[in-house]
C-alpha positions as CSV (number, residue, x, y, z in Angstrom):
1,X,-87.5,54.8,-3.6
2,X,-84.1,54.4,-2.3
3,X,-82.1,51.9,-4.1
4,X,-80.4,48.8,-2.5
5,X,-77.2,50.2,-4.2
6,X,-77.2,53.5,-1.7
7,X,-78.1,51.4,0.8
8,X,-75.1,49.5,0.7
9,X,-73.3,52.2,0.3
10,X,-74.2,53.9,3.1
11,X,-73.9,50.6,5.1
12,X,-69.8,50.5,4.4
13,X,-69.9,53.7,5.0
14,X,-71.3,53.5,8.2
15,X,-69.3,50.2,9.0
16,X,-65.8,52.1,7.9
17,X,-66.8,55.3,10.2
18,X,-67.0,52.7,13.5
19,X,-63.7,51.0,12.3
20,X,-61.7,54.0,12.4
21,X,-63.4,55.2,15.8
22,X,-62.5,52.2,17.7
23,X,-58.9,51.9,15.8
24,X,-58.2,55.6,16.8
25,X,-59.3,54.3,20.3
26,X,-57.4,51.7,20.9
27,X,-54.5,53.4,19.3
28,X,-55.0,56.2,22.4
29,X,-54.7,53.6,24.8
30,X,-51.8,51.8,23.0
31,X,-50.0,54.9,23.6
32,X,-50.8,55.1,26.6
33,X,-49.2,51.6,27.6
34,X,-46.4,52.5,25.7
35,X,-45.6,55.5,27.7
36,X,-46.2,53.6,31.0
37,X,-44.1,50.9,29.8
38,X,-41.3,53.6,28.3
39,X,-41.7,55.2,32.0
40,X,-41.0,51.2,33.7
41,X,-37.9,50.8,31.9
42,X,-36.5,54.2,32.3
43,X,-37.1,53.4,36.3
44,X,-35.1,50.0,35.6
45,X,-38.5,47.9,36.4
46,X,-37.9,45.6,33.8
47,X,-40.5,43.1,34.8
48,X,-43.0,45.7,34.8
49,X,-42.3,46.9,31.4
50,X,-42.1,43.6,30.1
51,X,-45.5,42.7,31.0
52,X,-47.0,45.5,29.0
53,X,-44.7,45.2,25.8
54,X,-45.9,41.9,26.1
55,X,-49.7,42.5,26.2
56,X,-49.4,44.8,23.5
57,X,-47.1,42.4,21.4
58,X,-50.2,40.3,21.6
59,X,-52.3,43.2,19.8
60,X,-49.7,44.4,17.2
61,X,-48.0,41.3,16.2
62,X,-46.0,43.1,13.7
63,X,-44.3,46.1,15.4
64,X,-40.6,45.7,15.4
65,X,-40.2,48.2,18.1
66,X,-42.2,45.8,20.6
67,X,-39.8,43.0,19.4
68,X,-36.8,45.7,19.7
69,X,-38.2,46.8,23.4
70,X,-38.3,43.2,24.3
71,X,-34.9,42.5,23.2
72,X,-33.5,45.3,25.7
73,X,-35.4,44.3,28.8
74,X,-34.2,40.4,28.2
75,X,-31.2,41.3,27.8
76,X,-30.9,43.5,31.0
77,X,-32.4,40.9,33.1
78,X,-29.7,39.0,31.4
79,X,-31.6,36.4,30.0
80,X,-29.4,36.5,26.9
81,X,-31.0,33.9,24.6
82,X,-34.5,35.3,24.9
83,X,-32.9,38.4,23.9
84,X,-31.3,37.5,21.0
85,X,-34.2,35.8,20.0
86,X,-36.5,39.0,19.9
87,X,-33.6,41.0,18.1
88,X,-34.3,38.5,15.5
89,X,-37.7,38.9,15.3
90,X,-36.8,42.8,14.9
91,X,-34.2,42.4,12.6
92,X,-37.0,40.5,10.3
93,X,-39.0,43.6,10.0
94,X,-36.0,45.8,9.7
95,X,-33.0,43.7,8.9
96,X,-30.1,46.6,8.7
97,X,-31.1,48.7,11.5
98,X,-28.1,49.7,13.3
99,X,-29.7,49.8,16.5
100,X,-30.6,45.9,16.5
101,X,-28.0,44.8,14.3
102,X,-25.4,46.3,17.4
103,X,-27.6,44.9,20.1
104,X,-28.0,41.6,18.6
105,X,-24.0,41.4,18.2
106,X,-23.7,42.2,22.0
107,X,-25.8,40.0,23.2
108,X,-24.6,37.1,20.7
109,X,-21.4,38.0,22.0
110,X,-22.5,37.7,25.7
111,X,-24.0,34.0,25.2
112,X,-22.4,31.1,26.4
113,X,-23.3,28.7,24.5
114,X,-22.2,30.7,21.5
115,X,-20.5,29.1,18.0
116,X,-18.2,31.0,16.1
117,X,-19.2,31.2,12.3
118,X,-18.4,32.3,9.7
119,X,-21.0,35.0,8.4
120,X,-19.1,37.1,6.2
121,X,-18.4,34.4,4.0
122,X,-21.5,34.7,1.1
123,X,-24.2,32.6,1.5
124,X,-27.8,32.4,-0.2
125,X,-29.2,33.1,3.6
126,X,-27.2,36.1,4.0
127,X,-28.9,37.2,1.2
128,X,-32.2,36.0,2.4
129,X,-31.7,37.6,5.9
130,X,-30.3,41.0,4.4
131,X,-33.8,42.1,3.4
132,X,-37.2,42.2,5.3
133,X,-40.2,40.3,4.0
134,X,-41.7,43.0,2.8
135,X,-38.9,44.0,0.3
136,X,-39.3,40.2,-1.0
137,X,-42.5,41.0,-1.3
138,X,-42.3,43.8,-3.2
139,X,-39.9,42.5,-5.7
140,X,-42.2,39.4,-6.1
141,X,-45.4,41.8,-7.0
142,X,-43.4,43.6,-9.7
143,X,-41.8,40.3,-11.3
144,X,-45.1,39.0,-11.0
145,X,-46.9,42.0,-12.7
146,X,-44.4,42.8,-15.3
């Protein structure tokens, strides 16, 4: 008689096999978008791209590069503060990228409603915003295990 123990196990092993065949799915057709949407902006329509970046965003909350993408069509349908807005989001996931930290500077430089500050000068949120969450969440595991 089979036990309810390899029954189980063969039930999240069953259930694990359809989770990875639909992720690998929709990670074809994620692709796919991001190539069409890669192709939109490369033919300067921005609109276009944006839509898809957009619908995607929506599925992978968490990808910088959507928030990056984003960033770079705002900005060249010069709609400066959503721009700046979506480098931020970017820089949270990656906060000393070169690539975002540059455009974000540009496009803070290009605002008009812009206020000088005074970032260089140390501050506890300078320290905050020079590493991503998941660094602070990495340091809190170990203090927390050790």
């Amino acid at each position: 008689m089979v036990s309810k123990r390899y029954i189980f196990i063969f039930c999240l092993v069953g259930f694990f096999a359809c989770l990875c065949v639909s992720l690998k799915a929709s990670s074809n057709n994620s692709s796919i978008e991001l190539r069409n949407a890669a192709e939109f902006y490369k033919n300067k329509q921005y609109t276009q791209a944006l839509d898809i970046y957009e619908k995607l965003l929506v599925k992978k909350p968490r990808s910088y590069g959507l928030y990056y993408n984003i960033g770079n069509i705002y900005f060249q349908l010069n709609n400066i503060g959503k721009s700046v807005y979506f480098y931020k989001r970017a820089q949270q996931y990656f906060p000393r990228d070169k690539e975002i930290l540059g455009n974000l500077k540009i496009a803070i430089s290009k605002r008009i409603d812009s206020i000088n500050s005074d970032s260089d000068n140390f501050s506890f949120l300078n320290v905050i915003n020079y590493f991503s969450m998941n660094e602070f969440y990495i340091v809190f595991l170990i203090f927390l295990t050790g």
